[in-house]
Structure formats: C-alpha cells, structure tokens
C-alpha positions as CSV (number, residue, x, y, z in Angstrom):
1,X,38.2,105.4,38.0
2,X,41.4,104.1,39.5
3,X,41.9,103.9,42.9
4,X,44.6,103.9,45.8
5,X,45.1,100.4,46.8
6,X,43.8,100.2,50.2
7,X,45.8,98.6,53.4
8,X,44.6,94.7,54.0
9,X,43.3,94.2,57.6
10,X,45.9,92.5,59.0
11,X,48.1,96.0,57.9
12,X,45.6,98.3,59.7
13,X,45.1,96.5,62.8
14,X,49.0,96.4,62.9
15,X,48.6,99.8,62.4
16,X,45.6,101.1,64.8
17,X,47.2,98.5,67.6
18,X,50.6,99.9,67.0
19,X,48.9,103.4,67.9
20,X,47.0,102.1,71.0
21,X,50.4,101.4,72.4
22,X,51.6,105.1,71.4
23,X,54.1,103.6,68.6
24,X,54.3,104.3,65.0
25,X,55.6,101.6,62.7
26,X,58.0,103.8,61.0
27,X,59.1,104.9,64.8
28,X,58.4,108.2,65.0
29,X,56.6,109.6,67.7
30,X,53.2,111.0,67.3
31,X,53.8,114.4,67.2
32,X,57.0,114.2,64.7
33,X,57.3,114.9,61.0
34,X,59.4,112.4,58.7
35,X,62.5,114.0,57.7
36,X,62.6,117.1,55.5
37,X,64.8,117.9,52.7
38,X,64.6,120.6,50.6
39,X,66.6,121.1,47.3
40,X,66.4,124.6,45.6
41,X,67.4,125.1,42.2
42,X,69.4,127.5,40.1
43,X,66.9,128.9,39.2
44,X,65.1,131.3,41.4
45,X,61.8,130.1,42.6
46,X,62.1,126.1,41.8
47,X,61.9,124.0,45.3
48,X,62.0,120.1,45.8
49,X,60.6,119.3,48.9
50,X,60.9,115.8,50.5
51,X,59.0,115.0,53.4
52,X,59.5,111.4,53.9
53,X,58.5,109.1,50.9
54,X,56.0,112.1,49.5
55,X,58.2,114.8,47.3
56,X,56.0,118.0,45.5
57,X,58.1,120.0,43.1
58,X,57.0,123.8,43.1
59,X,58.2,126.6,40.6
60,X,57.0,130.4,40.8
61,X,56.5,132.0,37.5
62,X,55.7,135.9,36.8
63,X,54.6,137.6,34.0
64,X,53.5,141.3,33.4
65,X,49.1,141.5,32.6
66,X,46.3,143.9,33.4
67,X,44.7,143.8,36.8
68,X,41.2,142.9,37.4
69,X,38.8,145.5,36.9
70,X,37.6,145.2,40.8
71,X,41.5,145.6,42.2
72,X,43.1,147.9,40.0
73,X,45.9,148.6,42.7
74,X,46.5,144.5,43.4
75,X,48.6,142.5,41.6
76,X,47.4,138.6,40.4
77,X,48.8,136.1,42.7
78,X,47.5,131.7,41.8
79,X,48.1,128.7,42.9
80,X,47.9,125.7,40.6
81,X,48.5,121.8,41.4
82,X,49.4,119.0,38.9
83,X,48.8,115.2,40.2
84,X,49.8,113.0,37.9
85,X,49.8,109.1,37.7
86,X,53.4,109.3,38.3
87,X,52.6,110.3,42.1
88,X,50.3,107.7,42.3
89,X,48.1,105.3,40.1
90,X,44.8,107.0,41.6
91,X,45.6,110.1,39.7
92,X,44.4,110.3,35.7
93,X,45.9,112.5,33.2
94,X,43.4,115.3,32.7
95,X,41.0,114.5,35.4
96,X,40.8,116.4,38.4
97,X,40.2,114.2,41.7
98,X,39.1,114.8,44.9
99,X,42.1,114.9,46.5
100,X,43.6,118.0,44.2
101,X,40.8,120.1,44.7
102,X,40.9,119.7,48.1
103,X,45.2,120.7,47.8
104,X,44.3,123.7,46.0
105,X,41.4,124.8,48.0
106,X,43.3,124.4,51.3
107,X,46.6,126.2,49.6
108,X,44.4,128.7,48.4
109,X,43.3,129.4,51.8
110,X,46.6,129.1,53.6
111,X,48.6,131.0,51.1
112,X,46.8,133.7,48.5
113,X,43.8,134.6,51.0
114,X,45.6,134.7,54.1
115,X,47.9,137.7,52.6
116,X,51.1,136.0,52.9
117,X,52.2,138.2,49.7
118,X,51.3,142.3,49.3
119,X,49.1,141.7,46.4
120,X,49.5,145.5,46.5
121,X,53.6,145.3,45.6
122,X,53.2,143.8,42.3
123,X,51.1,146.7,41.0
124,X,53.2,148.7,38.2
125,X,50.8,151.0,36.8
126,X,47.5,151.4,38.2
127,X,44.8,149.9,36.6
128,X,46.8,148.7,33.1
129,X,49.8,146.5,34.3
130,X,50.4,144.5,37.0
131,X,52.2,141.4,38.0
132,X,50.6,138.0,37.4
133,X,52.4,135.7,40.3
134,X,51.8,131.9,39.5
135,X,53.0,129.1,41.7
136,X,52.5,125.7,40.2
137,X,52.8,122.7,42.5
138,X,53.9,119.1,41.0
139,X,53.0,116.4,42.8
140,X,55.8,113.4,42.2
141,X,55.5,111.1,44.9
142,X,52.3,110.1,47.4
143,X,52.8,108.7,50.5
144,X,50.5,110.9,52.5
145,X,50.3,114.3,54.3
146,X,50.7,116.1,50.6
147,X,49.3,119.4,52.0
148,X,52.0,119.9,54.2
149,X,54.6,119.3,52.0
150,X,52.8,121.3,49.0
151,X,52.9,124.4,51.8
152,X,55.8,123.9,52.8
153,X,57.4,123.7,49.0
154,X,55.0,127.4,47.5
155,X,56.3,128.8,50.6
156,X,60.1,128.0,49.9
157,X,60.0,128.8,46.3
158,X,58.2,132.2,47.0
159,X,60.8,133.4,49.4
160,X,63.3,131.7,46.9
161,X,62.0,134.0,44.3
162,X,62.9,137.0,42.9
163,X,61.3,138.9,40.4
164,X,62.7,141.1,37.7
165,X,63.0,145.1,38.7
166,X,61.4,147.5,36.8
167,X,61.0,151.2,35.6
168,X,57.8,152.9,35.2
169,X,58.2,156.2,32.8
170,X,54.5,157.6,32.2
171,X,52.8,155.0,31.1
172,X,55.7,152.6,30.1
173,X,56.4,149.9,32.1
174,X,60.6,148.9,31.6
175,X,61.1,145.2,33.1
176,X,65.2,144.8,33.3
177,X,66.8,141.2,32.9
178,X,68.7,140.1,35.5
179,X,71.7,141.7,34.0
180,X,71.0,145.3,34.0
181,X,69.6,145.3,37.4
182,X,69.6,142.5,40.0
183,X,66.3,140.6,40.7
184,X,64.5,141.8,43.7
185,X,62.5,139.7,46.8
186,X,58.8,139.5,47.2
187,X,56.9,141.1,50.0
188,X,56.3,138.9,51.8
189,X,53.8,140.0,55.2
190,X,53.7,136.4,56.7
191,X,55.2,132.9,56.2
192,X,51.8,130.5,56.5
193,X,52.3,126.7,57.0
194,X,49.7,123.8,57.1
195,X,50.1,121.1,59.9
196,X,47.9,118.3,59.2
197,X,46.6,115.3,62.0
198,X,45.3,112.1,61.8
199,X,42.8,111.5,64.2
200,X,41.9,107.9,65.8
201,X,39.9,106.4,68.8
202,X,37.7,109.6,68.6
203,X,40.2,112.0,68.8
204,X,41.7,110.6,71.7
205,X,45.1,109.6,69.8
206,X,46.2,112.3,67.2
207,X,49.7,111.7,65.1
208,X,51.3,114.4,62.8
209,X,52.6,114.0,59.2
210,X,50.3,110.5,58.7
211,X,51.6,108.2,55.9
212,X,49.4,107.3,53.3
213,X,49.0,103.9,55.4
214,X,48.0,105.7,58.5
215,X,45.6,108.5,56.7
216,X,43.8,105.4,54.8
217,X,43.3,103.9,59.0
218,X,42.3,107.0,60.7
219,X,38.9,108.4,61.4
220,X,39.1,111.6,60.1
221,X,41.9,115.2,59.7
222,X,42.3,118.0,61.2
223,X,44.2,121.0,59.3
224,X,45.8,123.8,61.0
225,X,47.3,126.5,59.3
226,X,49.2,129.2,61.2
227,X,52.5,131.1,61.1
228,X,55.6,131.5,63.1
229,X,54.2,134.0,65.6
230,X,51.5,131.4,66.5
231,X,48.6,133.5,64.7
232,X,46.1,130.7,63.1
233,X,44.7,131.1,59.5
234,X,42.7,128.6,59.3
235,X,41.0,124.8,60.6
236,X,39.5,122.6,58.4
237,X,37.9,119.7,59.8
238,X,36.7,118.0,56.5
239,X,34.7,114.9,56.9
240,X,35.3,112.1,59.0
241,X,34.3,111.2,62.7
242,X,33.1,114.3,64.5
243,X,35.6,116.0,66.8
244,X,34.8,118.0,69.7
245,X,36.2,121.4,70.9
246,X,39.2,120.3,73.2
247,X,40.3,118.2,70.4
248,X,40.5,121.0,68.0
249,X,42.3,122.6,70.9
250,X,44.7,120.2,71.3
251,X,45.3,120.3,67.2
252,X,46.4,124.2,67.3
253,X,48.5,123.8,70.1
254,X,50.2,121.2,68.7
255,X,50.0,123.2,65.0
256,X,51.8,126.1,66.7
257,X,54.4,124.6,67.8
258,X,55.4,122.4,64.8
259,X,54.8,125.7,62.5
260,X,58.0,126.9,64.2
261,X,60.2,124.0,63.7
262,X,59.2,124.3,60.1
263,X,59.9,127.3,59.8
264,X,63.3,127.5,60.9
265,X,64.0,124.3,58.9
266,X,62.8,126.4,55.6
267,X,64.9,129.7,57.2
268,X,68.0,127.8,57.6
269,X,67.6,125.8,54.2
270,X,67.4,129.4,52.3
271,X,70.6,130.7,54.1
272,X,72.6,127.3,53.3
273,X,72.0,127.4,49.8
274,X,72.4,131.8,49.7
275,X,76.0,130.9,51.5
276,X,76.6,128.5,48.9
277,X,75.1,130.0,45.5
278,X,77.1,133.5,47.0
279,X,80.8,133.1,45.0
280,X,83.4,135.4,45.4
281,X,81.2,136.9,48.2
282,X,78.9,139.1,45.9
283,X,75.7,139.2,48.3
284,X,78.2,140.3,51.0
285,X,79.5,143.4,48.8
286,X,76.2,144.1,47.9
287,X,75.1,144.6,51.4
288,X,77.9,146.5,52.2
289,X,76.7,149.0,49.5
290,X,73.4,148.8,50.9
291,X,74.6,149.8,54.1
292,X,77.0,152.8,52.7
C-alpha cells in the first residue's frame, strides 16, 4: 500500500528545533492558520476552499426519498469524502485509508450529529417523502490539517445552498425549479467548525493548522470542534503521546477563539460573492418585498 513520503531527519530536526525556538518555517506563528481562500461557484452549493497548499472541493446535492422508518418527521442529511491519488500518492482509487475514515468520522461528528441543520425542515410529507441532503467532500491537494479545511468547505457550501421550494397538496409533493419560485436557504441552527493542533514536547508547544511536514513530526492531535458562540461539540484526542487535562484546556481556549476568526472569514466570503452574483440589484428588491 503506498505511502506518504516521510520527512528525512535532517527536515524534522529543522522542524522540531525551529519549534523549540517558537518559529515556524513557513513563518507563521503558532497559533495562526495559512491563508484562506474560498471560491464559490455558480452553482449553489459548490465551494473551493484553500487553506494554504491543502484545497477540498465540496458540493451539496438534494434529492426528494422516503424517510427512515425510525424518523419519519427528519429529513436524510450525509456526508461523503473522496481522496483520490490526485491529493496525494498515499491515496488508491477504491480503497478507503485510514486517514478518510477518520475525515468522515470526525465530519460526521462536527456536522450531521451536532444538529448544525434541522433534520426536521427537510420533512415534506410525513413518513413518505422527505429530503435526502448529501454533501460530498473532494479532496484535491494534501499538505496537512485536511479536517479543517473539509469543515470549513461542507459548512460554506451548506450555507451557499439553496434548495428547491415546494408545494405539498394531499399527498403530492410539487418541487418548483428555480424559475417558478426562487430557491430557498437551509436551516441552519448552528455553524460548527473543527480547529485541529499539533502537539510536541509533551504538549508543552501546540501550533494550529500543522502542514503535512509538521503533522508527520509531532507527537500526537488534538481536535476541537465548536461554534461561534464558543459552545464545544466535540474533542478528539486520537492516538499519539498522552495529553493531560490543562493541555486539553489550553486546546479549547485556543479552538474558541480561532472558530470566530473562521467564521467571519466564511460570513464575509458569502456576502462578497451575494454582492457580486446580485445584478441589477435583484436580492435588494426582493427584500424590500419581504419587508412590504
């Protein structure tokens, strides 16, 4: 099974002595992300998110199914990654690694279970049709911290979206195009974003956004997934060198805080490109109805 190439040890003791002196080769202090650019598409729901060297193309799709027979009043909301060896040459065509069932486990986590969408919004008719929300991350480029950026490009590309209105008459369900009625937002409750850390000298030393350089050198990760309003979803300490409770502290303070920043980096992405994609001032005229 192919396998990343792993950093000679003259590279990580550049690295881990770089660190011991509170410097980061790229230059970036330890607590900052690489830059972040995110590109939204015509279409509603497709996001390219750069973060960095690493870039993750998501896309949210919808189509009308019946609801499971346990949630009859939820709609079907799932998460789906796609690593290919374009990415990176540990990644095989058809084989799942460890590293994407660890992205769509933690995703999974951060996004669907945490409630960031009203499962119960995309019900149309109780029990026979709901809607099936998918979000399908693509992985294009690897050079470390893919959760973040995967988080941060499902989150764009579901506030992005907008799915088709619709009519319920008895026990039709009427989905309108685009044309007969315009597209409406999801509900969304919260906005959930994953802040991941590298962790070195036993948790003394802790950097944010880690290359792939600096995640193959450090000791072990910390995950912190929280939103805006500095309620926490979730930690995940997977493997690694052990980590004591003022460390994991330290990480969700530190989560907290950077959760905001990308927040209103994603908020003021989404109004740039509204302002933009709004000619002749059409969102403006339709608010002004909406008001009247």
């Amino acid at each position: 099974m192919p396998r990343e190439a792993e950093p000679s040890n003259n590279e990580r003791a550049f690295i881990l002595e770089a660190l011991r002196q509170n410097t980061r080769f790229d230059g970036r202090a330890s607590d900052a992300f690489r830059d972040i650019d995110l590109t939204f598409g015509d279409v509603d729901g497709h996001v390219d998110v750069q973060l960095g060297n690493t870039k993750v193309l998501a896309r949210i799709s919808a189509s009308v199914t019946a609801p499971f027979p346990d949630r009859k009043f939820d709609g079907i909301f799932t998460i789906t990654t796609e690593l290919s060896p374009m990415a990176s040459p540990a990644f095989e065509v058809g084989r799942q690694t460890d590293t994407e069932t660890l992205l769509s486990r933690l995703l999974e986590v951060a996004l669907r279970r945490s409630s960031a969408i009203s499962t119960e919004s995309l019900c149309l008719l109780a029990g026979q049709k709901v809607w099936a929300l998918t979000a399908t991350c693509h992985v294009l480029s690897h050079d470390g911290n893919l959760l973040d950026a995967a988080c941060i490009a499902v989150l764009a590309a579901l506030q992005h979206y907008r799915i088709p209105d619709t009519t319920v008459k008895g026990e039709e369900v009427i989905v309108h195009s685009a044309g007969e009625r315009n597209p409406v937002p999801l509900a969304m409750l919260h906005h959930p974003l994953c802040v991941t850390m590298a962790l070195f000298e036993g948790g003394e030393k802790v950097i944010v956004d880690a290359t792939l350089r600096e995640q193959q050198c450090c000791e072990g990760d910390v995950v912190v997934t929280a939103n805006k309003h500095g309620e926490v979803v979730q930690i995940a300490k997977l493997g690694g060198a052990p980590a004591d409770a003022l460390v994991l502290l330290n990480c969700v303070d530190i989560a907290v805080a950077k959760v905001k920043e990308l927040d209103s980096i994603i908020t003021e992405a989404l109004e740039k490109h509204m302002r933009e994609r709004d000619v002749g001032g059409l969102m403006a005229e339709l608010r002004a109805e909406n008001e009247r």
